[in-house]
C-alpha positions as CSV (number, residue, x, y, z in Angstrom):
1,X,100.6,144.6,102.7
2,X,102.1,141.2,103.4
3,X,105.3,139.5,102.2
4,X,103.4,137.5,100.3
5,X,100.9,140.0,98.8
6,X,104.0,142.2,97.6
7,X,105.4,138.6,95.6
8,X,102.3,138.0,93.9
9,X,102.4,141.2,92.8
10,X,105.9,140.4,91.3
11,X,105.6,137.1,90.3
12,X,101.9,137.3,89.1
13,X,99.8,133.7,89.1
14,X,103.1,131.7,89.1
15,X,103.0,128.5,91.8
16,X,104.9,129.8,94.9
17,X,105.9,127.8,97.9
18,X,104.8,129.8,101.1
19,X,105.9,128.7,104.4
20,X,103.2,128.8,107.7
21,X,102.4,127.6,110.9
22,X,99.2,126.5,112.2
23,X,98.2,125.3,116.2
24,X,96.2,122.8,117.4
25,X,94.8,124.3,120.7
26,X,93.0,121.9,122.8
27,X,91.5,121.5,126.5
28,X,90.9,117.6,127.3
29,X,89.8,116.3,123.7
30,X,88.3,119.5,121.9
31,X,90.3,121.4,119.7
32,X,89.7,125.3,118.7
33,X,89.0,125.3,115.1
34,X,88.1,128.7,113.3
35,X,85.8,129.5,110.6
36,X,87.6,131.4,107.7
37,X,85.6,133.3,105.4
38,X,85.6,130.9,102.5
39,X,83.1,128.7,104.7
40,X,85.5,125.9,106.0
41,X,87.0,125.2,109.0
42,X,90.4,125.4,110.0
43,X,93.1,125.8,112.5
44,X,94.2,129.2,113.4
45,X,97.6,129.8,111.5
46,X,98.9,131.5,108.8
47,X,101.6,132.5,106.7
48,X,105.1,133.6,107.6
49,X,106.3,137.0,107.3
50,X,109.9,138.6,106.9
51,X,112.4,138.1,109.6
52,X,109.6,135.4,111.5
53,X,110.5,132.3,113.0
54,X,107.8,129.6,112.9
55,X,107.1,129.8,116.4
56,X,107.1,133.6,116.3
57,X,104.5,132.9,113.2
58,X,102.0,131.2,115.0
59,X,102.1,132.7,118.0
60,X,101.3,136.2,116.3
61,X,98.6,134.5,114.0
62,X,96.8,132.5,116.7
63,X,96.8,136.1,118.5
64,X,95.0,137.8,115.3
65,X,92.8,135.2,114.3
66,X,91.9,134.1,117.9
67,X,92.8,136.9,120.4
68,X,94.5,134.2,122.5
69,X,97.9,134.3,123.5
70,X,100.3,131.1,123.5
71,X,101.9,130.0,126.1
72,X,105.7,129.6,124.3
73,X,107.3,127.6,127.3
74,X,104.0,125.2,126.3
75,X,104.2,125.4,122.7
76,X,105.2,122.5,121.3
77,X,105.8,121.4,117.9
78,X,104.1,118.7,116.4
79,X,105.6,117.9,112.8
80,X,106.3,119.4,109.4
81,X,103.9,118.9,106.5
82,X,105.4,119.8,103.0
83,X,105.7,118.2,99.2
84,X,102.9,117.5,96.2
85,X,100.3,116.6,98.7
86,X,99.9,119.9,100.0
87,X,99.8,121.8,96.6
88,X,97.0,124.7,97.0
89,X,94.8,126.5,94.8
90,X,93.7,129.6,96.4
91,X,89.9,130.7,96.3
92,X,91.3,133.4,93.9
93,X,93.4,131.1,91.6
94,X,96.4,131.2,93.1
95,X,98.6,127.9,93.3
96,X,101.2,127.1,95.8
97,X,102.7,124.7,98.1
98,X,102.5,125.2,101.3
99,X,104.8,124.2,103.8
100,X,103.2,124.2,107.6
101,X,105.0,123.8,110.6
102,X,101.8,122.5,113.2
103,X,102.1,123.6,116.9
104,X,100.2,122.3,119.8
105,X,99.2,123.6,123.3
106,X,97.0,123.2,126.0
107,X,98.3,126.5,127.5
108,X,96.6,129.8,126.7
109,X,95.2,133.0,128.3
110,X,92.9,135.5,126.9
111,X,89.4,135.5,125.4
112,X,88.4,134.5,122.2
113,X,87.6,137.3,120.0
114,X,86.6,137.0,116.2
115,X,88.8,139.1,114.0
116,X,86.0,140.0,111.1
117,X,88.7,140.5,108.3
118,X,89.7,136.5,108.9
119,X,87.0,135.1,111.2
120,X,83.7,134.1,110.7
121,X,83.4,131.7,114.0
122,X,85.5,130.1,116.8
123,X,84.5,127.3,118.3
124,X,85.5,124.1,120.2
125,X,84.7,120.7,118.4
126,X,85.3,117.4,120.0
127,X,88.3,116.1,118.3
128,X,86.1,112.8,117.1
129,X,83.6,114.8,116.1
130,X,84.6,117.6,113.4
131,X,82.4,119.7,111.7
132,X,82.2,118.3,107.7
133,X,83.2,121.7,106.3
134,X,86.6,121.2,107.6
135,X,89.7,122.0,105.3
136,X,91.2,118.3,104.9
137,X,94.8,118.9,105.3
138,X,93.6,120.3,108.8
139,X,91.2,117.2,109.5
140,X,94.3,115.0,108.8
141,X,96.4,117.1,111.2
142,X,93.8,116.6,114.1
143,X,93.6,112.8,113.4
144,X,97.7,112.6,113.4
145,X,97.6,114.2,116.5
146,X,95.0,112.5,118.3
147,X,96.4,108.9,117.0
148,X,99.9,109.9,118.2
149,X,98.9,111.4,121.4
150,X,96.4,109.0,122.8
């Protein structure tokens, strides 16, 4: 069970800030985007556990979710995203803020392999052209990036 399974179990439905990291992994101008099994798509990430850096955070969810490894000397981050815009109500009624450090990389290895508990699809989209189901906190990440980076 997670750290943050074991506090909800405490705290109940209360609003909890939870601290993540999420990657934008790109070759030229496509960036990997997964489907999570609420539908939409996202960036591969997830939520900090006891003990975890950020870094250490993303690089261990981007292996789960994606079955790639990051290159850390190549991992760079991008910005922190935090405050009332990014308040969150869970598909199961559960409201918090989230607080995401965003990563990016163009440095990988491995092959992409679907973890069925979290994955529905992985898939390269052209960063101009995303698909519509696309979480927007995540479709305003990509656009950040690409503005600042091109």
């Amino acid at each position: 069970m997670s750290y943050y399974q074991k506090l909800r179990k405490k705290v109940g439905n209360e609003t909890l800030i939870l601290p993540g990291a999420a990657a934008i992994i790109y070759e030229k101008d496509n960036v990997l985007l997964q489907k999570r099994n609420d539908g939409d798509w996202g960036l591969p990430g997830g939520l900090m556990e006891v003990g975890e850096s950020f870094e250490e955070t993303v690089m261990r969810e981007v292996k789960e979710e994606t079955g790639l490894t990051l290159e850390t000397d190549h991992l760079h981050k991008f910005d922190v995203f935090s405050g009332e815009k990014y308040y969150v109500v869970a598909p199961n009624g559960d409201p918090y803020y989230a607080v995401t450090v965003l990563y990016y990389t163009d440095r990988f290895s491995g092959e992409l392999t679907i973890d069925l508990d979290e994955t529905l699809d992985l898939k390269f989209f052209h960063m101009d052209y995303l698909p519509e189901k696309i979480r927007s906190s995540h479709a305003y990440f990509i656009k950040l990036f690409t503005d600042r980076t091109r």
